[in-house]
C-alpha positions, -999 to +999 in steps of 0.1 A: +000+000+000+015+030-009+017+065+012+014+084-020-021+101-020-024+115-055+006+104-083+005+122-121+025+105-148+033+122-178+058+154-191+069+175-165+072+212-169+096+222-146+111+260-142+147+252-160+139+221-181+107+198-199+110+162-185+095+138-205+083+105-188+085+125-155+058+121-125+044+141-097+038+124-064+017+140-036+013+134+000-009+154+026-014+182+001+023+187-001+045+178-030+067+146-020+083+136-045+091+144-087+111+116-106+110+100-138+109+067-147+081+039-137+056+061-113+052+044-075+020+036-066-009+059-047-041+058-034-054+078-069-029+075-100-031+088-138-003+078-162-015+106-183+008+099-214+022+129-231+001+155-208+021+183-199+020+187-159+026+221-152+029+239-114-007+256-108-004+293-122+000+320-101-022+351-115-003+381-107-028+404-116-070+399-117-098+427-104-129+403-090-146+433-079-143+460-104-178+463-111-206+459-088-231+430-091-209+412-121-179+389-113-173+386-078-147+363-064-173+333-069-166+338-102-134+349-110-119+319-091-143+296-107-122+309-143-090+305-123-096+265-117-106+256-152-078+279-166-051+261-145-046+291-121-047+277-084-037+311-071-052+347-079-037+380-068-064+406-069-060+445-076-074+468-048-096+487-068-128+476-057-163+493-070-170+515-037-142+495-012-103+510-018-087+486-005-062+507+015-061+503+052-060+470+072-098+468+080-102+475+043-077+440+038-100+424+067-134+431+048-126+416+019-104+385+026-141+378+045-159+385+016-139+361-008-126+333+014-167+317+009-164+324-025-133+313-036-126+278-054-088+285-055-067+305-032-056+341-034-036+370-026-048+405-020-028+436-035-030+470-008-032+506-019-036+541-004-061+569-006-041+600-016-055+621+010-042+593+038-011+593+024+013+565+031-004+559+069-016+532+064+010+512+045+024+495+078-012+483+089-017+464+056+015+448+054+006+435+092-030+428+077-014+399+052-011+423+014+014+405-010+022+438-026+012+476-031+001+487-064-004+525-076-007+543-106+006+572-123-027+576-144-059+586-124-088+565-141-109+575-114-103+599-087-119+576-056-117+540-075-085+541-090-070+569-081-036+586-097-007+590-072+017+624-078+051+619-077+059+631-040+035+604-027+043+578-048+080+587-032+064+584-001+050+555-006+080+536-024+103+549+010+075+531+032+077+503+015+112+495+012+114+486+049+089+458+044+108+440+015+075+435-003+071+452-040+055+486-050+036+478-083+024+507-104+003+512-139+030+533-161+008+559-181+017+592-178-012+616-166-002+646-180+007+630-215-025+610-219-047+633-212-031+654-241-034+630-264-066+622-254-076+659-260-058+657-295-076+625-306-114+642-298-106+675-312-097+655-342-134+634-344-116+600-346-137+575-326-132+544-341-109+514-327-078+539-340-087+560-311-074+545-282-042+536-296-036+572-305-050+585-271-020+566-258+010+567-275+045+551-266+059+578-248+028+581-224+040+547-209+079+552-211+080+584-194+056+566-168+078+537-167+112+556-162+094+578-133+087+542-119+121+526-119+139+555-105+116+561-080+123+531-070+162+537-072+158+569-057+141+547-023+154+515-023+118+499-030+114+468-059+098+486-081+077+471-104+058+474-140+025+462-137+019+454-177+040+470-204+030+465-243+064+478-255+093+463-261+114+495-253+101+490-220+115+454-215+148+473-225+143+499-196+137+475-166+164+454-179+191+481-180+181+488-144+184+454-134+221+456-151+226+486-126+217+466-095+186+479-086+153+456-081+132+463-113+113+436-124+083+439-154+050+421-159+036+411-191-002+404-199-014+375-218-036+396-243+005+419-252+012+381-266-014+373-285-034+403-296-028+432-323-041+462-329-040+463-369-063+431-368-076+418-331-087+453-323-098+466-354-123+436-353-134+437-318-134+478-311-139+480-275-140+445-263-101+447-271-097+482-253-072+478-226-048+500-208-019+507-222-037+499-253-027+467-273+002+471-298+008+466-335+019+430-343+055+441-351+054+450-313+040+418-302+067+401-319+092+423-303+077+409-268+083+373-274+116+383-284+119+396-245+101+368-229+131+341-248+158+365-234+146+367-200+135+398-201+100+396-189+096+385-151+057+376-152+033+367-175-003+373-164-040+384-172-051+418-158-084+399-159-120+420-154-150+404-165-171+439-179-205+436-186-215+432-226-227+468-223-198+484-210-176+472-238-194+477-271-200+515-270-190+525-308-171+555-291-138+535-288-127+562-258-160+557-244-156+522-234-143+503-203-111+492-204-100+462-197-108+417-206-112+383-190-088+363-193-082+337-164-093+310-180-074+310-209-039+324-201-016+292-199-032+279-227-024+309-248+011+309-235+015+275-247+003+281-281+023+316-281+055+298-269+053+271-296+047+292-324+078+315-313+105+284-301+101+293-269+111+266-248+078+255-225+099+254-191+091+291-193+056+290-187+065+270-153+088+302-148+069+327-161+035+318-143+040+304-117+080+304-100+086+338-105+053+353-092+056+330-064+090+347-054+076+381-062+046+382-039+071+361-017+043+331-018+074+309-024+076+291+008+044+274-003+036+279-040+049+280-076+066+248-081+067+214-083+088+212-056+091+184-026+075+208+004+054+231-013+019+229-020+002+205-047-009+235-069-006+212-105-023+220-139-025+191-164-028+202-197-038+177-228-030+177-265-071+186-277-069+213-299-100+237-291-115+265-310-124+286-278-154+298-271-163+318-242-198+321-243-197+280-241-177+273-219-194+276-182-167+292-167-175+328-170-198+355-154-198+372-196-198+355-226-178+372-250-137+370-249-113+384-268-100+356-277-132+335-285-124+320-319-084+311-311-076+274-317-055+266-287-037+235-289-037+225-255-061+229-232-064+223-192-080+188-182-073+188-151-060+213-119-053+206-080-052+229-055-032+216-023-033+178-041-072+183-037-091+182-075-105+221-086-114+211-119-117+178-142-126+192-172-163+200-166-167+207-126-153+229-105-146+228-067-171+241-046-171+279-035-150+277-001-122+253-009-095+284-016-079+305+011-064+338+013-021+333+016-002+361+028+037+363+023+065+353+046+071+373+070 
């Protein structure tokens, strides 16, 4: 009789290297062993063939609560298990809670801990009036990071932060050892644009690409990184479409200082000259998606090493809010959760990008970045049995199909992915098989290492 509780057979995708003919073995909940050759025995055990067996994705970057009445944690998390993502790190800019004081943290790890199918992570902010007060008391309330922006979307929601804070904040911070995370569009520059783009009538998908033009994020970006130089905080880029930016946080890597650089799914996959011409505002997202010379330029970073996470900036915005045929007029932002490691996969084939970067990419290197690593983002003997088991069935995706999602439109509905996730366990417990889901209740909320 074996100890083994759970044991998956089949090619492991580790951080540094694909074994083939590798196997998983799990015991309590905890990863116990990863070897290759004939698999022991368990109590439950799948020789899965040619399956890849990834570590459960980490989602750097997801809003659940962006819109009132819409996603909700229940939700979100439910995209998360069948997408292959065991943990979620959610944004604090809640519909009518800022997350930005401990009791704010409090409220809603109460609110989503029923809810959630997988765990997750909560992201802390400030009110600009507060200042950086309360920066201590979140970091004591369990936050995994701070995230800011240089851009003010909306003055109580999602508020911009003016250089002197965001100084203030960064110098707070940089005690704690956790990262300050910031969107990089320059205020002052977008708005110009934006100005420029309505006095010239254009409205159609051209707009929002114009309203925000390379410079708006580089000059945002460089404000960012030596902020953070300036402080001593990690400072981090919270989703760059350029490859110019890649170039930036490297160089200030290369001078010793801790800049590291996100990159969202849709920068990978999408373009502007076709994906959002076609779609209009159910492709608007901030910084706006890139022509597809750019998105070549980004896989170029990602097989360099240049790109320290991949993830979604998922938001699940209601039909209405995204097909307004004012392109400025429309919400920005897309889902995403459920399809992210699939369309890495696909991405990383057609671009020779070796698949052990998706286990790095996804899920090691967002581990170490919200310092989740004592427990999460790899298959590692010790850490939790986060695993996503992906299969060779080519799909044509469709969102509105699927079950998984609060809205049924995607931007990516119509994408043949190659592989898609079968199967994904959460602590060595099942989340998804294909069809079902775990029930709300069975994720937690994790909090870094002190």
């Amino acid at each position: 009789m074996s100890d083994f509780d759970l044991v998956l057979a089949g090619t492991v995708v580790l951080p540094e290297q694909v074994v083939e003919g590798g196997y998983v073995a799990v015991r309590d909940g905890k990863i116990a062993h990863v070897g290759t050759g004939t698999p022991p025995a368990a109590r439950e055990r799948h020789l899965l063939g040619e399956a890849l067996i990834l570590p459960g994705a980490i989602d750097a970057q997801t809003h659940s609560l962006s819109q009132k009445n819409q996603e909700d944690f229940i939700w979100s998390t439910r995209s998360a298990a069948a997408g292959g993502v065991t943990t979620i790190v959610d944004m604090p800019y809640d519909e009518g809670n800022l997350v930005c004081s401990a009791e704010a943290v409090r409220i809603k790890v109460a609110h989503a801990s029923p809810q959630a199918r997988v765990d997750f992570a909560l992201y802390g902010t400030v009110n600009p009036e507060e200042g950086a007060a309360r920066i201590l008391e979140q970091v004591e309330a369990g936050v995994a990071a701070f995230k800011f922006s240089t851009f003010g979307t909306d003055p109580i929601r999602f508020p911009r932060i003016p250089p002197a804070l965001l100084e203030e904040c960064f110098a707070a911070i940089a005690p704690t050892g956790l990262t300050a995370g910031v969107h990089n569009e320059d205020d002052e520059a977008v708005r110009a644009a934006v100005a420029k783009v309505k006095a010239l009538g254009i409205t159609d998908y051209r707009a929002h690409g114009m309203s925000r033009p390379p410079l708006t994020e580089l000059l945002a970006s460089l404000q960012i990184y030596e902020t953070g130089a300036e402080t001593g905080c990690p400072a981090h880029v919270v989703h760059c479409s350029l490859g110019r930016g890649y170039e930036i946080a490297r160089s200030y890597r290369d001078q010793g200082f801790a800049a590291t650089i996100e990159c969202c799914i849709h920068y990978l996959i999408l373009d502007e000259e076709s994906d959002v011409a076609r779609l209009g505002g159910k492709a608007k997202i901030n910084p706006p998606i890139r022509p597809r010379a750019e998105v070549e330029k980004l896989w170029q970073h990602v097989a360099a090493g240049n790109v320290t996470m991949v993830s979604t900036d998922h938001v699940s915005w209601s039909e209405d809010r995204k097909t307004n045929p004012d392109m400025l007029a429309n919400a920005s932002g897309v889902p995403g959760l459920e399809v992210m490691v699939p369309l890495f996969i696909k991405g990383a084939l057609e671009h020779g990008v070796p698949l052990h970067c998706a286990a790095k990419l996804m899920a090691e290197n967002p581990a170490k970045h919200f310092r989740l690593d004592h427990a999460k983002g790899a298959l590692e003997v010790g850490k939790d049995a986060d695993i996503a088991v992906l299969f060779n069935r080519p799909t044509v995706y469709d969102a509105a199909a699927s079950g998984h999602n609060v809205v049924g439109w995607s931007p990516y509905a119509g994408i043949e992915l190659p592989w898609m996730v079968g199967l994904t366990y959460l602590r060595g417990q099942q989340v998804f098989d294909g069809t079902t889901v775990a029930a709300p209740g069975t994720g937690r909320f994790v909090r870094p290492l002190a």
